[in-house]
N, C-alpha and C positions, 0 to 999 in steps of 0.2 A: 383813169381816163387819159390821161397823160402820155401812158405809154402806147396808147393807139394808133398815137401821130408817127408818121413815116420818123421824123427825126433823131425818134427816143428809140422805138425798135430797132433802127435800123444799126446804132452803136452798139443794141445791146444796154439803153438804162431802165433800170428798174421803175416804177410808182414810183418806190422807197427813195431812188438815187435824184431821182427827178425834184421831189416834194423837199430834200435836204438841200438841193442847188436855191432851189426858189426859198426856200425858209432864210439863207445863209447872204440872198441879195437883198431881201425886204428887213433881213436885222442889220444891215447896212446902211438901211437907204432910210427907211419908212420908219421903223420899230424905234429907231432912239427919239425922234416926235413925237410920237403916242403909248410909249411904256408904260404911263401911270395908268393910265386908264385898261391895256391890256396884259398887263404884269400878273392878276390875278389867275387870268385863263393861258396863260402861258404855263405859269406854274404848275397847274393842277392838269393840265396836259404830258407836260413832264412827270409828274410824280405818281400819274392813274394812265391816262390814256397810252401813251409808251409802253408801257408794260403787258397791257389789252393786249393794243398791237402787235407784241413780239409772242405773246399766247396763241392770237389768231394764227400767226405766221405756222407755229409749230402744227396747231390744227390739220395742215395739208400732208400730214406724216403717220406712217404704223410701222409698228414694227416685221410687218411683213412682209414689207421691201425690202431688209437687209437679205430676204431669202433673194432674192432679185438680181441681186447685185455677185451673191458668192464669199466663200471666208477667204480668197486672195482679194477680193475687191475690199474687201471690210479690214483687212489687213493695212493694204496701200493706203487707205483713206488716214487709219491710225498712227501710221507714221509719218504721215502727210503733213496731218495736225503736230504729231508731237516738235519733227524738227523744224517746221517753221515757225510756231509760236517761240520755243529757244534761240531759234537763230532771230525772230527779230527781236528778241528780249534783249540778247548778247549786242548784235548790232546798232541798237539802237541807245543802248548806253554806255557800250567800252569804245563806239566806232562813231558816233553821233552825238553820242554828248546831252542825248534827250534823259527827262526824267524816267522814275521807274513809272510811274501811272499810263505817263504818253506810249514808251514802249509794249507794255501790257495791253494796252486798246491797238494798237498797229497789229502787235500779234494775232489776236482774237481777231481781227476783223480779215487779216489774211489767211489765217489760217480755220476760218468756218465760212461763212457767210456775210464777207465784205461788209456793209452800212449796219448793219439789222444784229451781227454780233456784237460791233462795237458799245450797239448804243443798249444793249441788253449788259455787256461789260459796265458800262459806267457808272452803275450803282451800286456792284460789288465793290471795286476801286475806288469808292469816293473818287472817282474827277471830276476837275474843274471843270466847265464847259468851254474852253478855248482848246481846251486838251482833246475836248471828244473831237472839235471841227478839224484839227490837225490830223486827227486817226483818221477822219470820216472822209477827209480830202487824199488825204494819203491812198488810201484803198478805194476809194473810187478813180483816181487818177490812172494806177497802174490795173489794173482792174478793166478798166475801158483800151490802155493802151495794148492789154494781152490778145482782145477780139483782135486784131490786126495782126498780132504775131504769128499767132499761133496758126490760123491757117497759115500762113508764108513757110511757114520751116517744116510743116508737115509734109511737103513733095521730098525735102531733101531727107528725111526719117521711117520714110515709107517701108525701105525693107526688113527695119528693124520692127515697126509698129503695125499689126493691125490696125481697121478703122474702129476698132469694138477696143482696142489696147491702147490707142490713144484717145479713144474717147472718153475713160477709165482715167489715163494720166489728165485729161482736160477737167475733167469732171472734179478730178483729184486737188487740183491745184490753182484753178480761179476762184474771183472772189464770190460774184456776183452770179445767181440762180439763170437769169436775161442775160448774163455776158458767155455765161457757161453754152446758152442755147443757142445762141449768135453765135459763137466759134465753130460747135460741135455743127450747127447748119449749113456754115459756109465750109466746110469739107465733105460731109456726107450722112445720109438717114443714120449709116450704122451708129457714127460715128457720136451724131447728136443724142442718140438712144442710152448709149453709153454713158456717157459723160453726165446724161441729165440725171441718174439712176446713181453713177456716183458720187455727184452733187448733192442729192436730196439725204446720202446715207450721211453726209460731213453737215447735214442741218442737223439732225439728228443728234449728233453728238456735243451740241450746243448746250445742252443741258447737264448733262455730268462734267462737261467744261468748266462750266459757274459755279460747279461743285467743288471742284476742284482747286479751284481760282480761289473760292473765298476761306478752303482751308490754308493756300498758302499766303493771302492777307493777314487772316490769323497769326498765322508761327514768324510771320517779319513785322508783325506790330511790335512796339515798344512795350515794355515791362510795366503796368499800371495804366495803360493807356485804355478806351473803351472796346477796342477790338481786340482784347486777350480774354474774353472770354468765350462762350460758347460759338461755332461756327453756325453761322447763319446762313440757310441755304436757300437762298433766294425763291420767292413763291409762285413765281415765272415757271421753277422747274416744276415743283410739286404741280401745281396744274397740266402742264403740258404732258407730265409723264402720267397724271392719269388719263387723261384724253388719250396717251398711247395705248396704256393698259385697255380700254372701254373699245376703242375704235377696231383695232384689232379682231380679237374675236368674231366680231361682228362681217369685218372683212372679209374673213377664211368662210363664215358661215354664204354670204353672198356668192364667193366665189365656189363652194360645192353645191348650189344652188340654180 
């Protein structure tokens, strides 16, 4: 409801971005006076409902949108992810000084799906929750600051880029699903069509992310430790990839219909 208000559309913030700013003032302000009493529904918000919600998230996805988008679109997206999760890993501990956790959640969340990656990361990663607010401010910050950019530098890139080719590189490389639609709008229909199609295909990939992610928590755990043994593949994925298996099908059948 949130995002209805001129204010929130109008940046470009998500529910998601909206609901984290206001959660992060009221554990500020409000929450350390009445903790005891609501510590129990916090908790079990965190450890059930979060997780709901980043399934629901997935729910909006088939795999018949990658037809949509093309094998150069599914390409760009893939290397999109791969060298900006690395370059924030690299940056953010040999050039910042941050931990491996906090680096890992900055990745993730820039390079899929801003707020909604992060906080689907945080329980592969064991982090702390000071770590997630750091990611979670982190990529919402630059994130908000790109809806500005990016139209601005599009006139001077024009003759290299289509609106369907930057809306592909748009689509490509913001965080946030609302920041993606807010840039791609304020340049042009093609443009937003684009971007949102490539957007949707790097939510997608969120899932064999986590996969991936929790095989390499595994092989950097310590020798004896509880995470050397079997990889655990978070059940966020398993659900959403059936919802992709079922929804599908079902798609292609609608659409010859």
């Amino acid at each position: 409801m949130a995002r209805q208000y001129p204010c929130g559309a109008g940046v470009g913030l998500s529910a998601l971005t909206l609901a984290i700013l206001c959660g992060m003032i009221i554990g500020n302000t409000v929450y350390p006076k009445i903790w005891q009493q609501c510590d129990g529904g916090v908790l079990f918000a965190k450890q059930h409902l979060l997780r709901l919600g980043i399934i629901l998230y997935g729910f909006r996805l088939t795999f018949s949108q990658i037809a949509d988008v093309g094998v150069s679109g599914l390409l760009i997206d893939v290397l999109t992810l791969c060298s900006t999760f690395a370059l924030a890993c690299w940056l953010g501990q040999k050039v910042f000084g941050l931990d491996k956790q906090t680096s890992w959640l900055i990745g993730a969340g820039s390079s899929i799906c801003g707020a909604a990656a992060v906080l689907a990361t945080e329980p592969v990663v064991k982090a702390e929750a000071s770590k997630v607010t750091v990611a979670v401010a982190t990529v919402v910050i630059f994130g908000t600051l790109a809806i500005f950019i990016y139209p601005m530098i599009y006139p001077f890139v024009s003759h290299w880029f289509t609106p369907e080719t930057f809306g592909i590189y748009t689509g490509s490389t913001m965080h946030e699903v609302a920041q993606v639609v807010a840039a791609g709008h304020a340049i042009s229909p093609e443009t937003e069509n684009a971007a949102v199609i490539a957007k949707m295909l790097r939510v997608m990939m969120l899932a064999p992310f986590l996969i991936f992610l929790a095989a390499r928590v595994k092989s950097l755990a310590p020798a004896g430790s509880a995470q050397t043994g079997k990889i655990t593949i978070p059940w966020v994925c398993d659900t959403v990839y059936s919802w992709w298996r079922f929804s599908t099908p079902s798609t292609s059948c609608r659409s010859r219909w």
